[in-house]
C-alpha positions as CSV (number, residue, x, y, z in Angstrom):
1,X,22.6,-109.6,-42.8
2,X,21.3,-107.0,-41.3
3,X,20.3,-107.5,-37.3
4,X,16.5,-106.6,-37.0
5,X,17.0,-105.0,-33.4
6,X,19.3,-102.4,-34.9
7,X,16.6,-102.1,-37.6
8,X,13.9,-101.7,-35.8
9,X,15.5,-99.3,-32.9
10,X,16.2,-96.1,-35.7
11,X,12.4,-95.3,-36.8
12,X,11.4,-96.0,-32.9
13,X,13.6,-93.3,-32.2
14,X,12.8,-90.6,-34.4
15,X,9.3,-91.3,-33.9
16,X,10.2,-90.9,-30.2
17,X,12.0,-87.3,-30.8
18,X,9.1,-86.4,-33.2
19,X,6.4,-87.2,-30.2
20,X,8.6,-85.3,-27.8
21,X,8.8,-82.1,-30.3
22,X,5.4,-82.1,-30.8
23,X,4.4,-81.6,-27.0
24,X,7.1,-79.2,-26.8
25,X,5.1,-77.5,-29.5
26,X,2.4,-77.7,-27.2
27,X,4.3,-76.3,-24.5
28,X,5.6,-73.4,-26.1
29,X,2.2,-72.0,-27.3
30,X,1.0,-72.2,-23.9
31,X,3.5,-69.6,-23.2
32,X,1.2,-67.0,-24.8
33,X,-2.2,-68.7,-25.0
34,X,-4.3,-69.5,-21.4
35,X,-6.8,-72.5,-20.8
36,X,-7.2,-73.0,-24.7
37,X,-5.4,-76.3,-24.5
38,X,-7.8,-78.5,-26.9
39,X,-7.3,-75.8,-29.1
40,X,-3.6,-76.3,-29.3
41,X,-4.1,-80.3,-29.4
42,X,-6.5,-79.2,-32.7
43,X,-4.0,-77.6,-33.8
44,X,-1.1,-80.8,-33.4
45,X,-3.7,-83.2,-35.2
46,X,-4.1,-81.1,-38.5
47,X,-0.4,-80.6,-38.9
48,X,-0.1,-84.5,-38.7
49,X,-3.2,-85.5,-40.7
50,X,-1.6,-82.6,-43.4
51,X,-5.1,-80.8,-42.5
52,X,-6.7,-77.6,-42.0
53,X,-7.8,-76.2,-39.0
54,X,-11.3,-73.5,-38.9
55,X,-10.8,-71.5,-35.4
56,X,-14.3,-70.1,-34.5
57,X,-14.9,-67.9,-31.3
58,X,-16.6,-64.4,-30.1
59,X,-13.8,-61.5,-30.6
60,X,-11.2,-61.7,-28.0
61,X,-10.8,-65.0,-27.0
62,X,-7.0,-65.4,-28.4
63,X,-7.9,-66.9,-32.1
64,X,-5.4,-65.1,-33.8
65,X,-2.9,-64.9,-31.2
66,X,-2.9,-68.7,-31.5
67,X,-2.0,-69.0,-34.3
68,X,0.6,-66.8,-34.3
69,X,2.0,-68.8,-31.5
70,X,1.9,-71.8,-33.1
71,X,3.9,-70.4,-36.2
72,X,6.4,-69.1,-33.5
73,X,6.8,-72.6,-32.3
74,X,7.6,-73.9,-36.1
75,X,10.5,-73.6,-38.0
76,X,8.0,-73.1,-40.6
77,X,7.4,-70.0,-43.1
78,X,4.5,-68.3,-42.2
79,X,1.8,-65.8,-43.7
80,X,-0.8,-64.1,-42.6
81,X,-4.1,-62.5,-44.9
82,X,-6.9,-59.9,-43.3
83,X,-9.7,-61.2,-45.1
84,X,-12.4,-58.1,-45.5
85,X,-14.9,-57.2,-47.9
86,X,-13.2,-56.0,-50.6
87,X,-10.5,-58.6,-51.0
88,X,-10.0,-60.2,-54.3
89,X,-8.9,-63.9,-55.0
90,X,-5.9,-62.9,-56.3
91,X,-5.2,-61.2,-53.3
92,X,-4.4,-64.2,-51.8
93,X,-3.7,-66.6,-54.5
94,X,-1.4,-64.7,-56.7
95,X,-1.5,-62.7,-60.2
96,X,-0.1,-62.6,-63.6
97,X,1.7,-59.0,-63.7
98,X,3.1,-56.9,-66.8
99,X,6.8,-56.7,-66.6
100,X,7.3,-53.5,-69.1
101,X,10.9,-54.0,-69.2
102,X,10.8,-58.0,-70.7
103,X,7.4,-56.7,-72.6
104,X,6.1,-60.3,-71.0
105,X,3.7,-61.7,-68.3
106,X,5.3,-62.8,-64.8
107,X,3.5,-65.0,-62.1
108,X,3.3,-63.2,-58.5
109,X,2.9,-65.3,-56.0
110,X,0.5,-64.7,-53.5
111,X,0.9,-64.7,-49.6
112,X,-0.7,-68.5,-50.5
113,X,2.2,-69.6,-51.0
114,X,4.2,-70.8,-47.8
115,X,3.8,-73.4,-44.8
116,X,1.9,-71.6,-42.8
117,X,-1.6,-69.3,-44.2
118,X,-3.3,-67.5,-41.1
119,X,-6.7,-66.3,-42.7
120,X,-7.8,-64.2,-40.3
121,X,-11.3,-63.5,-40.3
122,X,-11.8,-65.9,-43.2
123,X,-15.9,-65.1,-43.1
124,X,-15.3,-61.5,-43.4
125,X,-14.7,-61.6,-47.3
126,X,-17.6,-62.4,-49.9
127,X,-18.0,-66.6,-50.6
128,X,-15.9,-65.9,-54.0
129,X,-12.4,-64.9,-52.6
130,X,-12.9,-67.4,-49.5
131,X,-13.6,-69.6,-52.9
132,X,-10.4,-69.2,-53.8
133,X,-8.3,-71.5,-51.5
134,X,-10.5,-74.4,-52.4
135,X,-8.1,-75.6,-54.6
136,X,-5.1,-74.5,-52.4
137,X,-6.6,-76.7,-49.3
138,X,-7.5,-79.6,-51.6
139,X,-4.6,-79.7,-54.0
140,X,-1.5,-78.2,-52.5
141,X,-1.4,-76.2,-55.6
142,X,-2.5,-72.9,-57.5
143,X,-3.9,-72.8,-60.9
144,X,-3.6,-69.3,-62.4
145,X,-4.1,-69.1,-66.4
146,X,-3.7,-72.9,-66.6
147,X,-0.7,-73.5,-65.5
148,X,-1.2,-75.6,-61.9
149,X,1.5,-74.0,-59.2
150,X,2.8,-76.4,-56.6
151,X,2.3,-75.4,-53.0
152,X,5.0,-75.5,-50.5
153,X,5.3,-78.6,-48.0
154,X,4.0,-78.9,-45.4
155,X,0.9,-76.5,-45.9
156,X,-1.6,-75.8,-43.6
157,X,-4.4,-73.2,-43.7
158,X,-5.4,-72.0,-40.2
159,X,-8.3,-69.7,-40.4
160,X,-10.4,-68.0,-37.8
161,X,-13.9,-66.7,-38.1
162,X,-16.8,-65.0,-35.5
163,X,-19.6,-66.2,-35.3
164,X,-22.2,-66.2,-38.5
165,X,-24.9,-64.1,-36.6
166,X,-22.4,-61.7,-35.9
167,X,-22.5,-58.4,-38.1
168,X,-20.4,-58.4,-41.1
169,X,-19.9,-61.9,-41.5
170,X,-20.5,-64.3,-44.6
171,X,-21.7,-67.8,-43.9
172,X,-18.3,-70.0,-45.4
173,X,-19.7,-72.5,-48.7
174,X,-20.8,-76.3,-47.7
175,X,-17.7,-77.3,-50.3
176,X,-15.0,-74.9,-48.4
177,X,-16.2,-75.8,-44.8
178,X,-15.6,-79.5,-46.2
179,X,-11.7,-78.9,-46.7
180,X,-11.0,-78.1,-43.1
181,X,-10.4,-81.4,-41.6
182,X,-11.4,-79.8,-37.4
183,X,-13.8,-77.2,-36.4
184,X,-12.2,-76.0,-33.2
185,X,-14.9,-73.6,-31.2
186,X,-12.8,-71.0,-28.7
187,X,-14.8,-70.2,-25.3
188,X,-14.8,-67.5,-23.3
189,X,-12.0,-68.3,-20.7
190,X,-13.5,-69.4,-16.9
191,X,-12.5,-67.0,-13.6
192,X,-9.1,-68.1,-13.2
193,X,-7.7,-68.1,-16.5
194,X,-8.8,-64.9,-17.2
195,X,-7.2,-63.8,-13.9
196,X,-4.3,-65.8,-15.2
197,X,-4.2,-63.8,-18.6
198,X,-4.4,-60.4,-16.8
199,X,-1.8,-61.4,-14.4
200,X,0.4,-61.7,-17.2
201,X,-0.5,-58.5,-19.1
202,X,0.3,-56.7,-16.1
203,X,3.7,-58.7,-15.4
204,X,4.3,-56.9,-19.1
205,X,3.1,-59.8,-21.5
206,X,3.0,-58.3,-25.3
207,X,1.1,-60.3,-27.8
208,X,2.7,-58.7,-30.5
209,X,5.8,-59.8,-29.5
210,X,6.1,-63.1,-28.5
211,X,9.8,-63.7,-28.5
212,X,9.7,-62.0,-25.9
213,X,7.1,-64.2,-24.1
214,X,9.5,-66.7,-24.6
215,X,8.4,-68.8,-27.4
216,X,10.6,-70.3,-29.4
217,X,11.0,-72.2,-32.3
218,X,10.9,-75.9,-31.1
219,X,9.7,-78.3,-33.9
220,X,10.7,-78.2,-38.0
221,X,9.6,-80.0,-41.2
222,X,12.3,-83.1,-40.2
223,X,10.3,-83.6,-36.6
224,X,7.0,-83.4,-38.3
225,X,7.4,-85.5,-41.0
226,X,8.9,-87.9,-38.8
227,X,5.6,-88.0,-36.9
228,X,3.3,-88.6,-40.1
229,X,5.1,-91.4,-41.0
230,X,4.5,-92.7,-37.2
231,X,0.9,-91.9,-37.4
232,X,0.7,-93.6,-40.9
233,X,1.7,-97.0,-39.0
234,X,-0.7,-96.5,-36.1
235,X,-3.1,-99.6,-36.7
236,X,-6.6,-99.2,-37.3
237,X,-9.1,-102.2,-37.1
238,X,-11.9,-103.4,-39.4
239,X,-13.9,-102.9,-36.3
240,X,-12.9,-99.4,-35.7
241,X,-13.3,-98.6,-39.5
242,X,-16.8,-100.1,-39.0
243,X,-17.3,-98.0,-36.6
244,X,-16.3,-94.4,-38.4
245,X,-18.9,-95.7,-41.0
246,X,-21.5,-96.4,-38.4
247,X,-21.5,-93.0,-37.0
248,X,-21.3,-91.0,-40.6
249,X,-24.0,-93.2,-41.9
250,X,-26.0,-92.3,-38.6
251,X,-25.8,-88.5,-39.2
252,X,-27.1,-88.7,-43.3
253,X,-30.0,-90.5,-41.0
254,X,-30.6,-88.0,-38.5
255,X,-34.5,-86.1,-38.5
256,X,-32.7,-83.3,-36.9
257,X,-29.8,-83.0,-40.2
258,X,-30.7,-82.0,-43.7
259,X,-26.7,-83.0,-44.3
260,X,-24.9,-85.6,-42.9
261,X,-21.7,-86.4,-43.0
262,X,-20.1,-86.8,-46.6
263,X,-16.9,-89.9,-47.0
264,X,-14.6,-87.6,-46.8
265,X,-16.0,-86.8,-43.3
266,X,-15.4,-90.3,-42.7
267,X,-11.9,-90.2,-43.8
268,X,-11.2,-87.5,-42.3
269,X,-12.1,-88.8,-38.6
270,X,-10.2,-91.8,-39.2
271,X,-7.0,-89.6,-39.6
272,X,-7.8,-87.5,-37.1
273,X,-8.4,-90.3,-35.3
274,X,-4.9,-92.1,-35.8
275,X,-2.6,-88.6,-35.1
276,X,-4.8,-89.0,-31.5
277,X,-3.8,-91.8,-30.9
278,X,-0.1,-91.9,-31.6
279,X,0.1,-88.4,-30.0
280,X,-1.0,-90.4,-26.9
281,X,1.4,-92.8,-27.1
282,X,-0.4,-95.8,-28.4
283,X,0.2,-97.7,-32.2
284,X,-3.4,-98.3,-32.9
285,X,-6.6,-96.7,-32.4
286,X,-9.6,-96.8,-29.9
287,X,-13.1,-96.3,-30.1
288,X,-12.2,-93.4,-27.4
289,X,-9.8,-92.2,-29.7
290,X,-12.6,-91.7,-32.1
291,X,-15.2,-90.3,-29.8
292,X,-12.7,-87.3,-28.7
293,X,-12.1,-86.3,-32.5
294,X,-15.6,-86.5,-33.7
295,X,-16.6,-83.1,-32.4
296,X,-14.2,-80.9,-33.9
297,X,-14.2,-83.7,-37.3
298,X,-18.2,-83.8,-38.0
299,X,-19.5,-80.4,-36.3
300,X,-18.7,-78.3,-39.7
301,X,-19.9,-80.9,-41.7
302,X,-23.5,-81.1,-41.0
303,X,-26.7,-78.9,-41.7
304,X,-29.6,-78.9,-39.0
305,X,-32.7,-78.9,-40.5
306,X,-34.8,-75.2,-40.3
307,X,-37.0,-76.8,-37.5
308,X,-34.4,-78.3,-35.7
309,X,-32.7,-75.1,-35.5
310,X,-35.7,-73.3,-33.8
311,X,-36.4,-75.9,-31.5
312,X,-32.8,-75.0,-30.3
313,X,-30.4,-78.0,-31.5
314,X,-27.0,-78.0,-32.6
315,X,-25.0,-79.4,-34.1
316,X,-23.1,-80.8,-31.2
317,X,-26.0,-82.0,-29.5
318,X,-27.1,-84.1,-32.7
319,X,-23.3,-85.5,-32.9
320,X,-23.3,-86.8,-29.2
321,X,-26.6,-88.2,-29.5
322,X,-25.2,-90.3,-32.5
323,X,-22.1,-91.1,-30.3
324,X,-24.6,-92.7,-27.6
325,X,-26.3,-94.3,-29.3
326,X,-24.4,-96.4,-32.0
327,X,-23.1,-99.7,-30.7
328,X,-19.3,-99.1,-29.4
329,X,-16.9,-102.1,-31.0
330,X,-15.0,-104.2,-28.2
């Protein structure tokens, strides 16, 4: 029979290693990125939730070079798209070309397909082609003249926008803004990191070549799906589900929303939730553990109401409103 020690002591272990990579990961994009470390936590969370992350900030604040950084820091393949006005969906997604030599229709794949999409400047294209990776984000696959095409795994789109009153931009559809499981909002850095970036610019930091900044590949597809199947076994209560449901149901409530949160807002909280938690070091999760996520998990997911809007609310106001006011489980 086997001895339940030696049973238990394997998964601990990897799970251990898998933690450890992870805030290596963390580490290593720090080498090129400043004071943009919830950012990089965001960032963790999706990868073990299998989610995808919606970078929004002014231009300039390091969105892009994030990203990159984190796909330095994975022994992941990794693609990046420009999205501008006159890209096409199959621009990204792939096309049926005419092979005159076979007389016969091949698939090309499109940049879509690896473990890694950067869609830079995702709101820069028209609603159809940003459209297009609907499917992509919610079905790990590609559909082009009916036959469905199997994304690679892991896949995670990490996108960046500016902000919608900025010129140029197109305001991302209710259903697309729903596939991205965090919101992550970049701010101008304060005083001293931005001393701290220029002191490394002029001690020769090159953002367009971060081997050289030191950042290396750290984590790979073992170490993370180690990790999910941690997170997958971090406990969650019927009081902490309770309380998800509480604070979704509070937002479809809200004078201030025309849209609250939908259940897969809910879900995806709870998720976000769990990867917290484990990434913290604990098996099971908090209310705390929900309060932290519910930002970045419900900001994207809501619609203020015209009024509201004028009167000067946000989003993120409404949310933390919620979050004080519904009753916290012991």
């Amino acid at each position: 029979m086997m001895d339940p020690t030696t049973d238990n002591a394997g998964p601990t272990e990897d799970a251990g290693t898998a933690r450890a990579a992870l805030e290596a990961l963390r580490a290593e994009i720090a080498k090129a990125v400043v004071g943009q470390d919830p950012a990089v936590t965001g960032l963790v969370v999706a990868l073990l939730c299998r989610g995808h992350v919606l970078l929004e900030g002014v231009p300039g604040v390091a969105k892009t070079l994030l990203v990159r950084a984190l796909a330095s820091a994975l022994e992941l393949e990794t693609k990046r798209v420009q999205f501008t006005p006159d890209l096409m969906p199959s621009d990204v997604t792939g096309s049926l070309v005419y092979d005159t030599r076979t007389a016969e229709f091949s698939f090309q794949p499109g940049p879509v397909f690896t473990n890694l999409l950067l869609a830079d400047e995702i709101n820069r294209t028209p609603p159809k082609t940003q459209s297009s990776l609907l499917e992509a984000m919610e079905e790990r696959q590609v559909t082009v003249d009916g036959t469905p095409r199997p994304l690679p795994e892991p896949f995670l789109v990490a996108a960046t926008q500016n902000p919608v009153e900025y010129e140029g931009t197109y305001p991302l559809p209710e259903a697309q803004l729903d596939r991205f499981l965090l919101k992550l909002t970049i701010p101008l850095p304060s005083r001293q990191d931005e001393i701290d970036v220029l002191t490394r610019h002029a001690e020769g930091f090159n953002p367009r070549d971060l081997r050289a900044a030191g950042v290396r590949p750290v984590a790979g597809p073992a170490a993370l799906e180690a990790a999910r199947a941690a997170v997958a076994k971090t406990a969650v209560s019927p009081e902490i589900s309770g309380y998800v449901v509480d604070i979704c149901r509070a937002t479809r409530e809200s004078p201030s929303l025309s849209l609250g949160v939908s259940p897969r807002g809910a879900t995806a909280l709870l998720a976000a939730s769990r990867a917290w938690a484990w990434l913290t070091g604990r098996d099971y999760v908090t209310p705390d553990d929900v309060k932290a996520l519910a930002l970045p998990t419900l900001r994207h997911r809501v619609q203020l109401r015209p009024e509201a809007e004028m009167e000067g609310v946000t989003a993120d106001s409404v949310i933390s409103a919620i979050l004080a006011h519904v009753p916290v489980p012991r």
